[in-house]
C-alpha positions in Angstrom: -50.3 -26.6 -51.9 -50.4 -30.6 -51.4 -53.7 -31.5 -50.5 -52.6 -33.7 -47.4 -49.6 -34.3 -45.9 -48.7 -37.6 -44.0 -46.2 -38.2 -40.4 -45.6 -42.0 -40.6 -43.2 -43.3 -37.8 -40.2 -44.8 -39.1 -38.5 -47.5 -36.8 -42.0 -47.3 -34.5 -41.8 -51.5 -34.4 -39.2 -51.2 -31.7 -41.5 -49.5 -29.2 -43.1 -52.6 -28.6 -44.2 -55.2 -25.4 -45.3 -58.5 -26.6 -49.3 -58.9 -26.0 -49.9 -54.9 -25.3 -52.9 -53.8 -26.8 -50.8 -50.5 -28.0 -48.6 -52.4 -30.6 -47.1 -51.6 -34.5 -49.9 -53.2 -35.8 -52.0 -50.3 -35.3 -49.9 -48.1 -37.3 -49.1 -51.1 -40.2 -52.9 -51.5 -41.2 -53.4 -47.7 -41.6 -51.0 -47.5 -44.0 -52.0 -50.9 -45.6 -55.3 -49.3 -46.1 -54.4 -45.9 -47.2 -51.6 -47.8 -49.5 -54.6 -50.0 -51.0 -56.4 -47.1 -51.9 -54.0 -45.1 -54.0 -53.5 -42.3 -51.2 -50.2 -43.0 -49.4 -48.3 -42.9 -52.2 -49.7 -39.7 -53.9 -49.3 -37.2 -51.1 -46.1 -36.0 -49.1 -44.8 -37.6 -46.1 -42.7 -35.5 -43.5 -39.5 -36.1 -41.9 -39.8 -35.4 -38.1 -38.2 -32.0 -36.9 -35.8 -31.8 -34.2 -38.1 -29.7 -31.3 -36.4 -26.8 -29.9 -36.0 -27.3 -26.4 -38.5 -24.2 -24.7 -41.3 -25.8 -26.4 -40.3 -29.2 -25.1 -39.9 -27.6 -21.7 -43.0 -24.9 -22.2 -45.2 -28.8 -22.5 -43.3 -31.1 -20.3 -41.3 -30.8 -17.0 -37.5 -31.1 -17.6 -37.2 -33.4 -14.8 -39.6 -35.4 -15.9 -37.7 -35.8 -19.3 -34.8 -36.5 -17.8 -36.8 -39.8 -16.2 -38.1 -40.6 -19.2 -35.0 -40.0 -21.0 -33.0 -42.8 -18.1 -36.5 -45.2 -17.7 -36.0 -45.3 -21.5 -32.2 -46.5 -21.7 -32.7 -49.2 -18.8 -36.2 -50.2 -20.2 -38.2 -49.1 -16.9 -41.7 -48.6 -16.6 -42.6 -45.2 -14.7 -46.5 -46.3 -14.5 -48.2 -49.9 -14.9 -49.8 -50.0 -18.2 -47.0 -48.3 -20.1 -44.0 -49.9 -21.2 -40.5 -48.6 -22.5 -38.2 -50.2 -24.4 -34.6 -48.8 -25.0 -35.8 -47.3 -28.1 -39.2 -45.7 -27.3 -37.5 -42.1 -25.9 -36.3 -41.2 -29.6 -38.9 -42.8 -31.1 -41.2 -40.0 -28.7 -39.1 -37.4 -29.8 -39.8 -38.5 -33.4 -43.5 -38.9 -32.8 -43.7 -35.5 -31.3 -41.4 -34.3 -34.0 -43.2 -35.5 -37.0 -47.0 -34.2 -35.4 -44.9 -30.2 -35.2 -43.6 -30.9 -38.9 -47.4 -31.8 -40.4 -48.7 -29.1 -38.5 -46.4 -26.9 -39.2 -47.1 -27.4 -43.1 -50.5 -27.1 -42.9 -50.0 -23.7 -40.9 -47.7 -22.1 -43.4 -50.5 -23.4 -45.9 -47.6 -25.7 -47.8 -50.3 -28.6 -46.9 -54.5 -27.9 -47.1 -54.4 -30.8 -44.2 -52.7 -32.9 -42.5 -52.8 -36.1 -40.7 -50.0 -37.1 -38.0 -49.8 -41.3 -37.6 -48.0 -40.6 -34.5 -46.4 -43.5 -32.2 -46.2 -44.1 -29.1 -49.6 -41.7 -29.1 -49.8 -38.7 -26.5 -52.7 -37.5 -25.1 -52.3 -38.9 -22.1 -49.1 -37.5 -21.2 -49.3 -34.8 -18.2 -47.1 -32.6 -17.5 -44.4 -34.9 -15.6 -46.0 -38.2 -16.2 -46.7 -40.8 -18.5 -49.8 -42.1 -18.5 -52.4 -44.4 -20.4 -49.5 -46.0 -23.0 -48.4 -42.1 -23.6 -44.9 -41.1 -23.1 -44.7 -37.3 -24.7 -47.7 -35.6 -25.3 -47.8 -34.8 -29.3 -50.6 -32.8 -30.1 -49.5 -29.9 -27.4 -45.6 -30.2 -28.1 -47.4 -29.5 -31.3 -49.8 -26.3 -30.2 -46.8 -25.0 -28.2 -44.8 -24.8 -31.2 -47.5 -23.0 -33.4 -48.0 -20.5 -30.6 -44.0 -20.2 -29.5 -42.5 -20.5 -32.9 -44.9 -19.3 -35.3 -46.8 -17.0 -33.5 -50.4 -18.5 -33.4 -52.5 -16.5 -31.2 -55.4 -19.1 -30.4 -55.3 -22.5 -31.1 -58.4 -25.2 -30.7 -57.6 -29.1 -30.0 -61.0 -31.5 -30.4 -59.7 -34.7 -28.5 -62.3 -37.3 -29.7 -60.7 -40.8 -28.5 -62.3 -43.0 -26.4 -61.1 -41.6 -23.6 -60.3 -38.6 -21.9 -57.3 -36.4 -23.0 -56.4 -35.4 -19.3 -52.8 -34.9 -20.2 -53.8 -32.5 -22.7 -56.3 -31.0 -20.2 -53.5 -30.8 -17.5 -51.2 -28.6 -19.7 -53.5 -26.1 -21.1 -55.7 -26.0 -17.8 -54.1 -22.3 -17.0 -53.8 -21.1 -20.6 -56.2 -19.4 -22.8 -54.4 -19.5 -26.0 -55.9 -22.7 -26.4 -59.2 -24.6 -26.3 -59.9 -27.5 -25.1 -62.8 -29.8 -26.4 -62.6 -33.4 -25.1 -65.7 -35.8 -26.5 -65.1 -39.3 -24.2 -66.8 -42.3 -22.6 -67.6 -41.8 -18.5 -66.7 -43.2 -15.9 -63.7 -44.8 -17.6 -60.3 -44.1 -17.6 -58.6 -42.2 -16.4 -62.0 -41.4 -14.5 -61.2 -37.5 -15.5 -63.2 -35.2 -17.8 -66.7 -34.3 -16.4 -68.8 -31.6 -17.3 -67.9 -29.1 -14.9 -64.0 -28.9 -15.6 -63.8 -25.7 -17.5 -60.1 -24.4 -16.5 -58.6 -22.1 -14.0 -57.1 -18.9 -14.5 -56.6 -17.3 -17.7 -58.0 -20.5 -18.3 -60.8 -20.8 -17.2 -64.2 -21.3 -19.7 -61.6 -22.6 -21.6 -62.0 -26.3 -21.5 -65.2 -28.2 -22.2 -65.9 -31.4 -21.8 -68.8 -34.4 -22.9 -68.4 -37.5 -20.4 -70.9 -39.8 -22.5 -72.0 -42.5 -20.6 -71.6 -46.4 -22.1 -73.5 -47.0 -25.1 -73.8 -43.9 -27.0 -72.7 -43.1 -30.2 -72.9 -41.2 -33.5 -75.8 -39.1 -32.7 -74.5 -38.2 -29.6 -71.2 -37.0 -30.7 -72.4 -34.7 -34.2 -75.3 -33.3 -32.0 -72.4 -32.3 -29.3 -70.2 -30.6 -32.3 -73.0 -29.2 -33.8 -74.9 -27.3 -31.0 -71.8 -27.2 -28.4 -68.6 -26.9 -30.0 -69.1 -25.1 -33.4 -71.0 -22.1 -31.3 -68.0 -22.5 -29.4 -65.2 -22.2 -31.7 -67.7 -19.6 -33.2 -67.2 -17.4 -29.6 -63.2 -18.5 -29.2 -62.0 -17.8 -33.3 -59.0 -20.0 -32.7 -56.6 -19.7 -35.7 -56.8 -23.3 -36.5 -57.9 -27.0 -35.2 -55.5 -30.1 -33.9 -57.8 -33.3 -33.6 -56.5 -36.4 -31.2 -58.5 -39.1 -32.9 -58.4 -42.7 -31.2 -60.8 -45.1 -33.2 -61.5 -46.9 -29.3 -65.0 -45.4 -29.4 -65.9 -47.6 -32.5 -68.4 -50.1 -31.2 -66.2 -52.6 -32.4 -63.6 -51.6 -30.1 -63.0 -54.0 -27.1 -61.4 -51.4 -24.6 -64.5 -49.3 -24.7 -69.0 -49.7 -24.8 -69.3 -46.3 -27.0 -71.2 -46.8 -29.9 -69.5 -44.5 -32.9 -69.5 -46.2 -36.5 -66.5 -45.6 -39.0 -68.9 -42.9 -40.6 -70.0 -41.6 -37.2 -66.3 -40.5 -37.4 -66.2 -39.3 -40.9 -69.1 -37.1 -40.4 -67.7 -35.3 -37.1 -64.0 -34.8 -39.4 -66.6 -33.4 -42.3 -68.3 -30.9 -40.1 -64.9 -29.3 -38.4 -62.9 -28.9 -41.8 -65.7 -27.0 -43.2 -65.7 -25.0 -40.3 -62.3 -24.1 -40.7 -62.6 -23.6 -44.2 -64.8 -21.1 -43.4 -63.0 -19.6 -40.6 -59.5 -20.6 -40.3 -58.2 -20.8 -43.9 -58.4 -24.6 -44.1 -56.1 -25.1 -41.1 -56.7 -28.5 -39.7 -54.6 -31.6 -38.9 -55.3 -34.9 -36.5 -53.1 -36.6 -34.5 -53.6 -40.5 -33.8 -54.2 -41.4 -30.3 -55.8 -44.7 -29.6 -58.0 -47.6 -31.2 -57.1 -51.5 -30.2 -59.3 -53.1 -33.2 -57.2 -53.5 -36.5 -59.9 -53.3 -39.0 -61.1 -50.5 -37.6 -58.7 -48.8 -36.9 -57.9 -49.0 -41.4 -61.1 -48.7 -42.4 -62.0 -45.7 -40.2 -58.8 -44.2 -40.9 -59.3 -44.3 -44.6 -62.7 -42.6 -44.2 -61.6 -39.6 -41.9 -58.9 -39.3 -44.4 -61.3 -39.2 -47.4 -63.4 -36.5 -45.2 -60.2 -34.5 -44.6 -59.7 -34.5 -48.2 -63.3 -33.5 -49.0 -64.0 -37.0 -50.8 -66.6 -39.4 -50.2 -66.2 -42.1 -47.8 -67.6 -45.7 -47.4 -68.5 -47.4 -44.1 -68.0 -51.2 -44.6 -68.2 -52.0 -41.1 -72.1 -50.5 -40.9 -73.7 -49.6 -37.7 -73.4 -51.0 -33.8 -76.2 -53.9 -33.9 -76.9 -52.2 -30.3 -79.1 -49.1 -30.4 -77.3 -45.9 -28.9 -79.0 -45.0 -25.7 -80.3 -41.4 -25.7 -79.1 -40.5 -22.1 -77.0 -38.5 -23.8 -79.7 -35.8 -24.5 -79.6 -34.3 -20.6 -76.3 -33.9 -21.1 -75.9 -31.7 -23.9 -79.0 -29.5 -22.6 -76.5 -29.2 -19.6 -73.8 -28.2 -21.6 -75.7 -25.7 -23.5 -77.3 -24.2 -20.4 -73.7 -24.6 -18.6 -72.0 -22.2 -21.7 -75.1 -20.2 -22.2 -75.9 -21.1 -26.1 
């Protein structure tokens, strides 16, 4: 079994709109970084896999592809902030493609973890819009292929970006094969994601969110996985974890006011794969989402990968010079009174 396995997008550059904060760069320095340090080069990268079409259509409306499919070829925008060039709609099916193929890996156990560099990023993607620079949305084509094709029963996805994964949200709203768990700055885009949006349906209790206000940061989010989401991954036994990690909640970051240090990530990555090394065989893999600052966007992906590996990481960039605000603390009690831990 390889230890990690790697999705890097070839041909990404071409999905690209001169002075758009979501550009190849973001992918590039990753690489650079995980190059510099001996990792890329060591550990198995995966071609993306064609997706069969009823988990395409089990995530995303077939109309809607069709739009996406014809916005692509002319170059049309369907919303304001993201663009499409001619190339971007294969280049979505390849992003989606290569998130299935690393998860798929580490679900058969041919990979301990994985680790999806997925472009154009996803988690904004609804149903039968794009949204938020997100065209397809990668990390539940992904779920909906473990639970069509190979037969997961419960699935967890931990959404950690900046900001709130409400195209993720959207799809599974109705479900409960999978859990939800969606750590983000509030208000801020896309002004979703508050505390009482737990599902409907066979869905319902089966979506928690953690709308931190500006200015919090790593204590905030490990107290929130340690005394909200482990007991509840503890109640919900899902068969294994899919992470959307955007580094946009660095406090370095210039779309957000979150607080989280490079090791404020590392630390949250830490605590889940031990959790499912203990209770899902090992089964973990992130998907990138967002994260608009270069350096750290390298230097915290190096670290969560070191974490995901079980290595030690180092924290070069140090801690926000601004104190976190502990506002945060009503909130969790909420949260735990709210879920009854």
């Amino acid at each position: 079994m390889d230890k990690i396995v790697f999705f890097y997008p070839k041909g990404h550059e071409q999905h690209f709109e001169q002075g758009h904060p979501e550009r190849p760069d973001r992918v590039e320095v990753i690489k650079q970084k995980l190059e510099d340090d001996g990792i890329w080069e060591n550990y198995p990268k995966v071609a993306p896999m064609e997706i069969p079409e009823k988990v395409l259509h089990g995530v995303h409306e077939p109309e809607y592809l069709n739009r996406l499919e014809i916005a692509s070829e002319k170059g049309h925008r369907l919303d304001m902030d993201t663009y499409i060039t001619p190339a971007s709609w294969q280049l979505a099916l390849n992003a989606a493609g290569g998130g299935i193929a690393v998860a798929k890996r580490v679900w058969n156990r041919e990979a301990h973890r994985g680790f999806a560099l997925c472009r154009p990023p996803g988690h904004h993607a609804t149903p039968n819009q794009t949204m938020g620079f997100c065209l397809l949305n990668n990390i539940a084509i992904a779920a909906e292929y473990l639970l069509q094709i190979e037969k997961s029963e419960r699935l967890a996805i931990i959404d950690i970006d900046l900001h709130h994964g409400n195209g993720t949200q959207d799809i599974f709203w109705s479900r409960g094969d999978v859990f939800f768990f969606s750590i983000h700055q509030y208000p801020l885009y896309p002004l979703s994601g508050k505390l009482d949006e737990t599902g409907s349906g066979p869905g319902k209790n089966s979506t928690a969110n953690f709308p931190f206000y500006p200015h919090t940061g790593d204590e905030a989010r490990i107290t929130a996985v340690n005394e909200v989401i482990i007991p509840l991954l503890d109640r919900f036994k899902p068969n294994m974890l899919l992470m959307s990690v955007g580094f946009d909640a660095h406090w370095k970051d210039p779309l957000g006011h979150q607080l989280v240090s490079t090791d404020g990530y590392a630390q949250v990555i830490s605590k889940f794969t031990s959790w499912a090394d203990a209770n899902c065989n090992g089964r973990i893999s992130i998907f990138l989402e967002g994260g608009y600052d270069l350096e750290v966007g390298a230097t915290s992906a190096l670290a969560i990968t070191k974490a995901l590996m079980g290595e030690p990481w180092n924290d070069v960039l140090g801690k926000s010079p601004i104190p976190e605000d502990m506002h945060w603390q009503s909130l969790i009690e909420k949260a735990k009174e709210m879920w009854e831990l």
